[in-house]
ZADO-1210 file (C-alpha; in nm, 4 decimals, padded with zeros to 6 digits):
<atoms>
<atom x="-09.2901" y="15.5059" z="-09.7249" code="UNK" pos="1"/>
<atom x="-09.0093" y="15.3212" z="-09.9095" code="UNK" pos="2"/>
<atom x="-08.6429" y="15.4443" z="-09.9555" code="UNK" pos="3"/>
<atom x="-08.3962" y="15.4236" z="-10.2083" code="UNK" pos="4"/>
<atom x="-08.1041" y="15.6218" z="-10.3893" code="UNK" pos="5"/>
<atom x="-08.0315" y="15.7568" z="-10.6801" code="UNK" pos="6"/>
<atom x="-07.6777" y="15.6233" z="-10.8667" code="UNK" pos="7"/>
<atom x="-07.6260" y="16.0044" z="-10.9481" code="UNK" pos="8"/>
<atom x="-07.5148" y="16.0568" z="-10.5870" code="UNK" pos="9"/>
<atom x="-07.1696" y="15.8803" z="-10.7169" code="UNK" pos="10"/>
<atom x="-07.1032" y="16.0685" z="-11.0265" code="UNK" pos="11"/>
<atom x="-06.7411" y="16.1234" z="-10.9798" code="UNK" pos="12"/>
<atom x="-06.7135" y="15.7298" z="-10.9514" code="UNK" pos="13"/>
<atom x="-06.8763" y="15.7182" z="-11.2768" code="UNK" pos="14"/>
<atom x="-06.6911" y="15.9596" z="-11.4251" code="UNK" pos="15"/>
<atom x="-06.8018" y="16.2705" z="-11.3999" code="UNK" pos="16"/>
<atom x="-06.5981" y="16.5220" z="-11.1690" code="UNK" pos="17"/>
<atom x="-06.7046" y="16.8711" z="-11.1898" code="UNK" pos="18"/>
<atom x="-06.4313" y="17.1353" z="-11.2198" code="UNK" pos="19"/>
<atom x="-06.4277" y="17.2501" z="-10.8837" code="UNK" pos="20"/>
<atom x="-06.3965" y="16.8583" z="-10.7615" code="UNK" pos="21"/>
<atom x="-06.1120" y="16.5633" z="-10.7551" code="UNK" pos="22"/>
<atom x="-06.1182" y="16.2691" z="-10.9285" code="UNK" pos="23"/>
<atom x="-06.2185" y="15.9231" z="-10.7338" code="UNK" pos="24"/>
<atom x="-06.0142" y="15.7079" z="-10.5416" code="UNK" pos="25"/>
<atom x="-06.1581" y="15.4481" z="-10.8301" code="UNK" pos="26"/>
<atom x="-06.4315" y="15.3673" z="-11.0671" code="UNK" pos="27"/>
<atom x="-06.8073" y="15.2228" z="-10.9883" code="UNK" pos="28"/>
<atom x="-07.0187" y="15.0011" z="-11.2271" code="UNK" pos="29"/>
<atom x="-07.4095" y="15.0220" z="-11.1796" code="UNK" pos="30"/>
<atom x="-07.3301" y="14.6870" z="-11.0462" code="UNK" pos="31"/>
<atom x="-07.1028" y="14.7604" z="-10.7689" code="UNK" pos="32"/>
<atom x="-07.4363" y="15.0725" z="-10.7291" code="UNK" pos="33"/>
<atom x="-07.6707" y="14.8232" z="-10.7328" code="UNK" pos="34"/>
<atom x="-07.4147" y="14.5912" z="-10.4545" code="UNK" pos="35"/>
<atom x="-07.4063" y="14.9305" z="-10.2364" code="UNK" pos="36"/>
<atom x="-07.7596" y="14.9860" z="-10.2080" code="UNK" pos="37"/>
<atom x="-07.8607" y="14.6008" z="-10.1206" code="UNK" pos="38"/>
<atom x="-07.5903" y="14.6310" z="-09.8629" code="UNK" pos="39"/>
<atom x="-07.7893" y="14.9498" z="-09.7198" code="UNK" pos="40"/>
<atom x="-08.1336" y="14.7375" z="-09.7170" code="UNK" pos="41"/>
<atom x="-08.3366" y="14.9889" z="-09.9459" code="UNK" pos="42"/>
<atom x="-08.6118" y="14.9488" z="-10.1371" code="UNK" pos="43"/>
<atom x="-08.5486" y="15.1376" z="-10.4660" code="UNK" pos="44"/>
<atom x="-08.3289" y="15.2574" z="-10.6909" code="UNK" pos="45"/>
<atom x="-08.3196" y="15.5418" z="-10.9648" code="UNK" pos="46"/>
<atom x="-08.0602" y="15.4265" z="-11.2513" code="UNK" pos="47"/>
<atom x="-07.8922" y="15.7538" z="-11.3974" code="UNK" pos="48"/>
<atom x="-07.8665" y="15.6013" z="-11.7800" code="UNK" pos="49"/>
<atom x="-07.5940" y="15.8200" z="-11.9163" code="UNK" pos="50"/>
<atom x="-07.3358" y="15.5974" z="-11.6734" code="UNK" pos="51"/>
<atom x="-07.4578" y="15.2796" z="-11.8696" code="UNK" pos="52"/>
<atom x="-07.1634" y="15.1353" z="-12.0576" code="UNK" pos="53"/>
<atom x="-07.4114" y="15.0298" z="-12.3387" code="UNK" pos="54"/>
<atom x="-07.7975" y="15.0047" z="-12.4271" code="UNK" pos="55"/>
<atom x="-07.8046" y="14.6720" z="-12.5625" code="UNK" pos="56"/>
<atom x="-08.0155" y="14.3955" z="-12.5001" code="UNK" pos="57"/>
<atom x="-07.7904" y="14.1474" z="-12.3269" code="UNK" pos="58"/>
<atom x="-07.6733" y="14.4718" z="-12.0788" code="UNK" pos="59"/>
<atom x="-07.9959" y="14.5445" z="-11.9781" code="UNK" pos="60"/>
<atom x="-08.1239" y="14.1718" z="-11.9271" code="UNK" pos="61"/>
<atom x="-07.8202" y="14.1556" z="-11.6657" code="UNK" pos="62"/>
<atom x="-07.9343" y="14.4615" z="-11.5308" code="UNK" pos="63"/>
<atom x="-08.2777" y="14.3564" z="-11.4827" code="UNK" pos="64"/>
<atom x="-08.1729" y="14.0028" z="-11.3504" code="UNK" pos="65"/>
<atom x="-07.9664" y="14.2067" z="-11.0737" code="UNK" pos="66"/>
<atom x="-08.2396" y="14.4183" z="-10.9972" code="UNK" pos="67"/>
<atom x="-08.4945" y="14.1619" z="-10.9498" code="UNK" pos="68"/>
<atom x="-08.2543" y="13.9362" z="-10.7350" code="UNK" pos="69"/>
<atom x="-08.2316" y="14.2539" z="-10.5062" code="UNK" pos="70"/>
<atom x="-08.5941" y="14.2870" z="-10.5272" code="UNK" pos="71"/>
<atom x="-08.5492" y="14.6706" z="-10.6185" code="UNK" pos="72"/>
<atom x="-08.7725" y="14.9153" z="-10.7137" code="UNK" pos="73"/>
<atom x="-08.6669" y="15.1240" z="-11.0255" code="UNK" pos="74"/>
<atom x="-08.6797" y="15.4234" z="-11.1737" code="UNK" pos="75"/>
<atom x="-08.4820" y="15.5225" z="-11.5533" code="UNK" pos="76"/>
<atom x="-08.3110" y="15.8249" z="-11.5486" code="UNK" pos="77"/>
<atom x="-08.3179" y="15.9727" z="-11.8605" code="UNK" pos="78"/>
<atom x="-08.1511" y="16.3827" z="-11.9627" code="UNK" pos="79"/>
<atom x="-07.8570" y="16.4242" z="-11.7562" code="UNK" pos="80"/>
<atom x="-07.7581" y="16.6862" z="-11.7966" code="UNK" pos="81"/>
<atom x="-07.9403" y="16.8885" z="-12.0169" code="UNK" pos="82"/>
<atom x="-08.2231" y="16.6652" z="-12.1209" code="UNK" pos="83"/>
<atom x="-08.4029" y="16.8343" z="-12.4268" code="UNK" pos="84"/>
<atom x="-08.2320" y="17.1290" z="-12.3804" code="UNK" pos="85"/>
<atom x="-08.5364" y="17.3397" z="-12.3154" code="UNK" pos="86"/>
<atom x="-08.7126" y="17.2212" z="-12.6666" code="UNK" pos="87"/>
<atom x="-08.3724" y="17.2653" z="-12.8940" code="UNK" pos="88"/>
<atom x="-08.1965" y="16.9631" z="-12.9302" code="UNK" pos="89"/>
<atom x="-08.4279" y="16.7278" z="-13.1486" code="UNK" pos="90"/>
<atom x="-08.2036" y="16.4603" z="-13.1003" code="UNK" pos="91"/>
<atom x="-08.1904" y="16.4408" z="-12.7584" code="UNK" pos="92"/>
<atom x="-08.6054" y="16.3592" z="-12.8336" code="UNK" pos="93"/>
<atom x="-08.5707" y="16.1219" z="-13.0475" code="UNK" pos="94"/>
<atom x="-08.3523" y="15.9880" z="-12.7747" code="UNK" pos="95"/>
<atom x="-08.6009" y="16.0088" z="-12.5088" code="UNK" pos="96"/>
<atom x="-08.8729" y="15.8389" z="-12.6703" code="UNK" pos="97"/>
<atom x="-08.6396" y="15.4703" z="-12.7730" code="UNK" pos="98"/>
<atom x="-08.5175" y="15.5059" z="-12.3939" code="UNK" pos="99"/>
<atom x="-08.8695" y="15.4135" z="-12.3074" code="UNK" pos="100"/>
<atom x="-08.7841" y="15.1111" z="-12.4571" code="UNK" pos="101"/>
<atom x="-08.5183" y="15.0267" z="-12.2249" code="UNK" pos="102"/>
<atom x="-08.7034" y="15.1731" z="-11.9366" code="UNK" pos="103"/>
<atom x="-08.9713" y="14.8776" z="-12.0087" code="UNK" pos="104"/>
<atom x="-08.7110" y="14.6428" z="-12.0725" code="UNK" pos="105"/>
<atom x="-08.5571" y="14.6827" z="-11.6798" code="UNK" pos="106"/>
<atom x="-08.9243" y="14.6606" z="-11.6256" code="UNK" pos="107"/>
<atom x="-08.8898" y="15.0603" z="-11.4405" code="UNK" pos="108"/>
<atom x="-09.2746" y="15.1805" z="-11.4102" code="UNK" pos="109"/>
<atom x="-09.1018" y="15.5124" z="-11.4620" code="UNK" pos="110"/>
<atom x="-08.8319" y="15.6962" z="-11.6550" code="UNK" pos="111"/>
<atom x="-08.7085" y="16.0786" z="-11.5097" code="UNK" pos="112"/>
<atom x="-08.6926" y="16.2891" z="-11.7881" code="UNK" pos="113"/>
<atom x="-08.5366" y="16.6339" z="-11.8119" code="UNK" pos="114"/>
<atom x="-08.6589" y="16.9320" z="-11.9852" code="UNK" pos="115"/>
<atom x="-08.4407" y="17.1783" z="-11.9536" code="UNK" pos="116"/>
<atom x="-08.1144" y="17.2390" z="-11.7066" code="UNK" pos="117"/>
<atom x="-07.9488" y="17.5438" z="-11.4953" code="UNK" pos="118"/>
<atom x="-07.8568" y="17.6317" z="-11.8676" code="UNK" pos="119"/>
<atom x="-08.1364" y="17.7481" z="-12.0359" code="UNK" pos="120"/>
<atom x="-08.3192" y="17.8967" z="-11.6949" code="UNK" pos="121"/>
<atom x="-08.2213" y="18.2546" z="-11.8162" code="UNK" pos="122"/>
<atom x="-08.3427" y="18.2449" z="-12.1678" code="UNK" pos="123"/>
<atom x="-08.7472" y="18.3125" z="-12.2376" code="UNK" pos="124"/>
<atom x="-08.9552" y="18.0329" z="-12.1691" code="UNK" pos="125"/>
<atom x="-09.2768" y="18.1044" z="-12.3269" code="UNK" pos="126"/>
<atom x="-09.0982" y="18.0112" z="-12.6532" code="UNK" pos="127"/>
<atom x="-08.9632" y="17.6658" z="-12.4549" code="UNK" pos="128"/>
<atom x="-09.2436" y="17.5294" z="-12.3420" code="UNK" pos="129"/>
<atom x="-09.4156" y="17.6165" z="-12.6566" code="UNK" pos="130"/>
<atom x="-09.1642" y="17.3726" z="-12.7959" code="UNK" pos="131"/>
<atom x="-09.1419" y="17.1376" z="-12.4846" code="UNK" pos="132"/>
<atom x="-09.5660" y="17.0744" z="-12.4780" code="UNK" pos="133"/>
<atom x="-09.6147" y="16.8678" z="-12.8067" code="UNK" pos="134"/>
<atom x="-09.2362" y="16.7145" z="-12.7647" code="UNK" pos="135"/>
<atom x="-09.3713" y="16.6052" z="-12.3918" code="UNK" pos="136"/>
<atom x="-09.6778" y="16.4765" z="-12.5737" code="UNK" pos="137"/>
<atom x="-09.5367" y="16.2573" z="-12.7687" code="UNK" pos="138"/>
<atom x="-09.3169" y="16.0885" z="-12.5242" code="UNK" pos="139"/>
<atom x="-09.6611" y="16.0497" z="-12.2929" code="UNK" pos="140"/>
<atom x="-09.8551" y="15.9043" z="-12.5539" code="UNK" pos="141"/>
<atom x="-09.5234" y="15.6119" z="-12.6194" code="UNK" pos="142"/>
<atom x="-09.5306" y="15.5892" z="-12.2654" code="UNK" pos="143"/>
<atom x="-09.8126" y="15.4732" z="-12.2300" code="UNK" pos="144"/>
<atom x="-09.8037" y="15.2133" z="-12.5116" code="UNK" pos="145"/>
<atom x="-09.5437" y="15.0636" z="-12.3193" code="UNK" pos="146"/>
<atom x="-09.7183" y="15.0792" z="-11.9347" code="UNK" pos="147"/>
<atom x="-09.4183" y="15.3233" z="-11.8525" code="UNK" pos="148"/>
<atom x="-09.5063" y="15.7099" z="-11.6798" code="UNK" pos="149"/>
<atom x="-09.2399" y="15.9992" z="-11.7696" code="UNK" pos="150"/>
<atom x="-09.1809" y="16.1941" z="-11.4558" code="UNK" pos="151"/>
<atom x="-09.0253" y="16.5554" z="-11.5868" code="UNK" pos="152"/>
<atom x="-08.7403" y="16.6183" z="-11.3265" code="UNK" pos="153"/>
<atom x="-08.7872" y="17.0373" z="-11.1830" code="UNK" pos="154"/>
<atom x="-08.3914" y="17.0605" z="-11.2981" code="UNK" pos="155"/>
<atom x="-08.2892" y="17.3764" z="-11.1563" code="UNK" pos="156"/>
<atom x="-08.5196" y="17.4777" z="-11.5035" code="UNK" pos="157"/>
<atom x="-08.8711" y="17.5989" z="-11.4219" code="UNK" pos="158"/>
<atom x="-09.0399" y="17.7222" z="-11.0839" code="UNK" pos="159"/>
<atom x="-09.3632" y="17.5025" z="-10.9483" code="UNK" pos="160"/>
<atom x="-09.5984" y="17.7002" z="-11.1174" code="UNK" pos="161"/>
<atom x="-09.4032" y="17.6782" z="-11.4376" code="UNK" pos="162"/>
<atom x="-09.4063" y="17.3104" z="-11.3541" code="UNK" pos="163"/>
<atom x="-09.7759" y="17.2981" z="-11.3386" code="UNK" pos="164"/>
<atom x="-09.8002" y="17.4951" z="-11.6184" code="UNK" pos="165"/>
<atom x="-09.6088" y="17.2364" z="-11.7969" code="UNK" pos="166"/>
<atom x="-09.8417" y="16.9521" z="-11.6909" code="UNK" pos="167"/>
<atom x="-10.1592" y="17.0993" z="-11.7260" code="UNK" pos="168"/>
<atom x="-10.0706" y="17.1454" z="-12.0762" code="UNK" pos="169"/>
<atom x="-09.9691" y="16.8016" z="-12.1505" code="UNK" pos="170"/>
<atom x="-10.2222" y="16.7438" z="-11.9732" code="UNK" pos="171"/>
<atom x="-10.1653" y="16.2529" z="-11.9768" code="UNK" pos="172"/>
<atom x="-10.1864" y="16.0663" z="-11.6791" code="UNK" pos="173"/>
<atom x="-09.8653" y="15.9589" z="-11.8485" code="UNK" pos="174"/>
<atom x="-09.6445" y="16.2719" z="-11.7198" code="UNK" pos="175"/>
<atom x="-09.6040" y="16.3609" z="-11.3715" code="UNK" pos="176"/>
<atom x="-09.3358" y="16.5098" z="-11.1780" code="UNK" pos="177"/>
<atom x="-08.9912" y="16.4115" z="-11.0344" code="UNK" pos="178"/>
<atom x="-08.9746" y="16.6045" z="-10.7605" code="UNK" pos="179"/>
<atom x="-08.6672" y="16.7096" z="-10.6633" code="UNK" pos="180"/>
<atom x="-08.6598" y="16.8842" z="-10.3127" code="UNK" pos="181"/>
<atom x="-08.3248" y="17.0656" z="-10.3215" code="UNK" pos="182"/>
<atom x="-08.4095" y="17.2243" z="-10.7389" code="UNK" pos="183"/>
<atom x="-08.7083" y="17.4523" z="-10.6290" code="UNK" pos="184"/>
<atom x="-08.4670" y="17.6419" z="-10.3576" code="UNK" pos="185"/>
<atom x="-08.1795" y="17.6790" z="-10.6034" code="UNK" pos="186"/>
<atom x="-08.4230" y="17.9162" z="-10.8121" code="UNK" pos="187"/>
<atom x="-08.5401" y="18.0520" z="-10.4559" code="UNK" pos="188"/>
<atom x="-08.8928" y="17.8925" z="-10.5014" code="UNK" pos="189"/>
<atom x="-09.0043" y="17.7522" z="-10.1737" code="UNK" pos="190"/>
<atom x="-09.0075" y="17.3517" z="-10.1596" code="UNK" pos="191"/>
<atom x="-09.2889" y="17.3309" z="-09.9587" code="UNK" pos="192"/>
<atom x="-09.5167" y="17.5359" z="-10.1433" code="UNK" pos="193"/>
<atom x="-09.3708" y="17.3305" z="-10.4837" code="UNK" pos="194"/>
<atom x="-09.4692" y="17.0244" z="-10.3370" code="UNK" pos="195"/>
<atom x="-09.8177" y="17.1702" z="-10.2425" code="UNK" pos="196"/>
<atom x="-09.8953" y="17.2300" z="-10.5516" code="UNK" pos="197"/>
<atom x="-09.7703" y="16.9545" z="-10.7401" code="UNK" pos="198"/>
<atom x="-09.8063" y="16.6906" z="-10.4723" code="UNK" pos="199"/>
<atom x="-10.0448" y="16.4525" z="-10.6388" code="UNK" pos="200"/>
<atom x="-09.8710" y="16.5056" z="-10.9801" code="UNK" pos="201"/>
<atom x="-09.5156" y="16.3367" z="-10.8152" code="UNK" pos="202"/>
<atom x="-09.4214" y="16.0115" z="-11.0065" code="UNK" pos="203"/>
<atom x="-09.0552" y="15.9611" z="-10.8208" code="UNK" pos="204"/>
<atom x="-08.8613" y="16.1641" z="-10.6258" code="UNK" pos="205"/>
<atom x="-08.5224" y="16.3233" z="-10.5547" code="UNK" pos="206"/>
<atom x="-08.4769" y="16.3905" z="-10.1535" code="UNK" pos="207"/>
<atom x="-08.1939" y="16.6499" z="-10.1433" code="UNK" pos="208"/>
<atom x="-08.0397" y="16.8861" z="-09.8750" code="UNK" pos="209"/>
<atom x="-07.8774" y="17.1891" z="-09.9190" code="UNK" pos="210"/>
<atom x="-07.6770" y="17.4420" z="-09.7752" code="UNK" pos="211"/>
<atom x="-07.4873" y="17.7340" z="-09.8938" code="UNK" pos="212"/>
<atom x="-07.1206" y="17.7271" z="-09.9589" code="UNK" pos="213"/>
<atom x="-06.9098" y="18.0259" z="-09.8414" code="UNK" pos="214"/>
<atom x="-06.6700" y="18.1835" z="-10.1221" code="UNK" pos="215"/>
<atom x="-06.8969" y="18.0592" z="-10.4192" code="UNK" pos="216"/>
<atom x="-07.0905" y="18.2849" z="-10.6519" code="UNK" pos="217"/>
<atom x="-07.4709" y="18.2925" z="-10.5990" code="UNK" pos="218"/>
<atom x="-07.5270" y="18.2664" z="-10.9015" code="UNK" pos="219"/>
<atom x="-07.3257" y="17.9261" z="-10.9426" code="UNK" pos="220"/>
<atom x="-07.6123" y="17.6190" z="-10.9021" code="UNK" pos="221"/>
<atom x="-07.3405" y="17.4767" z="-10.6501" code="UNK" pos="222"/>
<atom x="-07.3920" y="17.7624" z="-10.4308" code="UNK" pos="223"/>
<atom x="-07.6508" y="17.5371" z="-10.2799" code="UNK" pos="224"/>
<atom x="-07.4040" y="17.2434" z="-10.2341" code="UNK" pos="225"/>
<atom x="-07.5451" y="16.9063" z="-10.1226" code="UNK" pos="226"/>
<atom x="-07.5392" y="16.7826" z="-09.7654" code="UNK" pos="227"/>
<atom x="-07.6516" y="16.4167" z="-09.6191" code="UNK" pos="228"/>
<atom x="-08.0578" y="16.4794" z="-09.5417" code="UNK" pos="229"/>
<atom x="-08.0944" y="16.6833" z="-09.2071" code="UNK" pos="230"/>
<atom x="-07.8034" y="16.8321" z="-09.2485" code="UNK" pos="231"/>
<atom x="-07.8866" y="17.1440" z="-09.5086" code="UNK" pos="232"/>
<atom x="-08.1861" y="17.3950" z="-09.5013" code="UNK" pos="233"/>
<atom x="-08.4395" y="17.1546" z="-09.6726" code="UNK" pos="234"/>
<atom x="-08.7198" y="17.0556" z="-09.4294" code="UNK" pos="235"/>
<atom x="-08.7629" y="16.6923" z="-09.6117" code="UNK" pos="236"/>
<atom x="-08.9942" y="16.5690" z="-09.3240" code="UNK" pos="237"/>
<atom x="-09.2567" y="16.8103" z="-09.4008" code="UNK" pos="238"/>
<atom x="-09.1905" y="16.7513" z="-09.8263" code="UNK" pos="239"/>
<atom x="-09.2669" y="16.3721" z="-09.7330" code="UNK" pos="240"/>
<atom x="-09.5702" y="16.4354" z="-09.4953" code="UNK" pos="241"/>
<atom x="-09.6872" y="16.5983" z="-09.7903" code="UNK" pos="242"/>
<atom x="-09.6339" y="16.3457" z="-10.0281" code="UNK" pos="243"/>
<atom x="-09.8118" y="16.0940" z="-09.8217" code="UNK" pos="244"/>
<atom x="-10.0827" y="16.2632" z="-09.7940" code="UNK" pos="245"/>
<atom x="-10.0892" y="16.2810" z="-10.1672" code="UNK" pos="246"/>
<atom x="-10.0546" y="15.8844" z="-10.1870" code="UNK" pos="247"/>
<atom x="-09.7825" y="15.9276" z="-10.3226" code="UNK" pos="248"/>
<atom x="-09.6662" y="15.5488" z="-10.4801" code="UNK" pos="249"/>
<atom x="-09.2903" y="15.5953" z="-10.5027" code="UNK" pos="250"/>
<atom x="-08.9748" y="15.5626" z="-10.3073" code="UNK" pos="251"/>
<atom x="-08.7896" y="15.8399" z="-10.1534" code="UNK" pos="252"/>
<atom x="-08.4767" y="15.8693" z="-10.3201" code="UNK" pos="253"/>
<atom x="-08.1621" y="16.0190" z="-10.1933" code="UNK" pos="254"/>
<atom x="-07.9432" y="16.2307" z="-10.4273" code="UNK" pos="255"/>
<atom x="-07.6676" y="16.4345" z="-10.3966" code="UNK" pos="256"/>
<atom x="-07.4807" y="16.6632" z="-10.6353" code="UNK" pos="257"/>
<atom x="-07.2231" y="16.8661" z="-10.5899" code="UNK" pos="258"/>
<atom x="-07.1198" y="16.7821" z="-10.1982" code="UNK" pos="259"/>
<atom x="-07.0725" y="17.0193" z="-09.9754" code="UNK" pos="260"/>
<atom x="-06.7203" y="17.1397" z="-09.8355" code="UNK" pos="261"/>
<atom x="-06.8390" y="17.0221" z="-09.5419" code="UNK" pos="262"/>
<atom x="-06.8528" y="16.6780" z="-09.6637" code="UNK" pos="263"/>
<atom x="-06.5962" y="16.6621" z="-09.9555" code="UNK" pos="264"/>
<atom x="-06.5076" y="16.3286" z="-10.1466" code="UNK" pos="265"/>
<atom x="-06.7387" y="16.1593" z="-09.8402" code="UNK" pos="266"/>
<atom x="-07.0056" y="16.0031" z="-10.0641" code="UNK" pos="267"/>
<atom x="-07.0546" y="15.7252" z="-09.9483" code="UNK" pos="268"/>
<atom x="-07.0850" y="15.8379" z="-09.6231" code="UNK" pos="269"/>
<atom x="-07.2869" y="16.1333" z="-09.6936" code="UNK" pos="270"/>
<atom x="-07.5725" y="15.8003" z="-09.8636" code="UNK" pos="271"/>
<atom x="-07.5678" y="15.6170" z="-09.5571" code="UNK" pos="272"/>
<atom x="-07.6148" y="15.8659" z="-09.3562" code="UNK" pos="273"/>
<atom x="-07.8914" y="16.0064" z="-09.5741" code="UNK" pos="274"/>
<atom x="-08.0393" y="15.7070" z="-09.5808" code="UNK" pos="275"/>
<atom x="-08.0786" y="15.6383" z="-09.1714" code="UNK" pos="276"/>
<atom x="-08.2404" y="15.9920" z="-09.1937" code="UNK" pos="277"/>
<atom x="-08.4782" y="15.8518" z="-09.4616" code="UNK" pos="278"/>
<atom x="-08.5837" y="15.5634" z="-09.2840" code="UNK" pos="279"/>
<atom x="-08.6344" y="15.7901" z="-08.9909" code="UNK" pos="280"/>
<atom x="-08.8797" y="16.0357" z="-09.1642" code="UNK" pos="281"/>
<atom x="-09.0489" y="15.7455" z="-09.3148" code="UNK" pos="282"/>
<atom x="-09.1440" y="15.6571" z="-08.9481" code="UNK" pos="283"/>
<atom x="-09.2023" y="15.9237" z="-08.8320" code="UNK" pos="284"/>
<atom x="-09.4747" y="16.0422" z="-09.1156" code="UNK" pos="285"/>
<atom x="-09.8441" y="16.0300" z="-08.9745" code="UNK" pos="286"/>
</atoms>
């Protein structure tokens, strides 16, 4: 199985530091991402698009020069952080459908999409997906117009069976699932079980760990703070035994959100390591 990392793992270095969080010791391009991950010998990437300094054409010819010299996978990432906002925010569709565009422009066979977010979870969401199913439609039929799959990210929004809900009424080859490992236990839904069910519906991944943080309220999504794989409660060998046995095509990609205590301001660190542990599963999945 291949390996690779998601650029959301260095948020604060693209500018986003959460409250509870301190700013960077400085600033990352997807550039110096893209530099980090070569120097880690992985196979993929997953490019979080809302730390792009621009969408025009010249930008992403560079970026798809770079990521061809490095011989990278790809995957978009499209809806940080709220996506579609649960089926509200009309712009934020229109939005999603011209970043297929770019996503075939990098030449990424797939583009993460979000949904919803941790904000919406609470609200009803019969009425959502009534408004999510012909928006997801849509984007699966300009998908695949431009050879592209949309792979709906489980974003601390819906449970697996909600997921499969979701799919099943789309019902296109042309949306799957990113499967995030960490998501499903911050709504208490067991990973395992989400990945048994959706297994053969996973376009891309996100391989996260978690453990709980002392002194936070459960009902914060950081209660479940991320820690470098192995580390946290997730049992990511058994989520990628199942994946292979899925045939699953992607690459296993690290992410990590809000770190852990444990492991404060230590991203890079927490990658590497993550990414040793990676490798590892990958050889040591039958």
């Amino acid at each position: 199985m291949k390996i690779g990392i998601d650029s959301y793992c260095f948020h604060r270095f693209f500018g986003e530091v959460y409250g509870h969080q301190t700013p960077p010791p400085f600033q990352m391009t997807v550039f110096d991402f893209l530099d980090f991950a070569n120097e880690l010998g992985v196979d993929g990437v997953s490019l979080e698009s809302c730390f792009f300094p621009s969408h025009d054409k010249a930008f992403y010819a560079d970026l798809k020069a770079k990521l061809d010299e490095y011989g990278f996978d790809r995957v978009y990432a499209w809806g940080h952080p709220d996506g579609l906002e649960a089926g509200r925010n009309e712009a934020a569709f229109h939005d999603m459908i011209k970043s297929i565009e770019y996503a075939a422009a990098i030449g990424a066979p797939v583009m993460r999409i979000c949904a919803s977010s941790f904000s919406f979870r609470l609200e009803p969401h019969a009425p959502q997906m009534e408004k999510l199913v012909p928006w997801l439609k849509e984007g699966a039929r300009v998908a695949e117009s431009y050879g592209v799959k949309l792979a709906g990210e489980n974003h601390i929004d819906y449970t697996s069976a909600e997921w499969l809900e979701l799919l099943d009424r789309v019902d296109s080859p042309y949306l799957g699932l990113n499967l995030d490992t960490g998501n499903f236990l911050r709504l208490l839904d067991d990973p395992i079980e989400g990945a048994r069910k959706l297994a053969d519906r996973v376009y891309a991944t996100h391989i996260k760990d978690l453990k709980p943080v002392r002194g936070v309220d459960a009902r914060e999504w950081y209660f479940f703070s991320s820690t470098p794989v192995g580390d946290g409660l997730v049992d990511n060998q058994k989520l990628a035994q199942i994946l292979h046995e899925a045939n699953y095509q992607g690459f296993l990609a690290v992410e990590t959100d809000s770190l852990h205590p444990d492991y404060e301001n230590q991203e890079h660190w927490a990658v590497e390591k993550s990414v040793w542990m990676l490798k590892r599963i990958a050889r040591n999945v039958k």
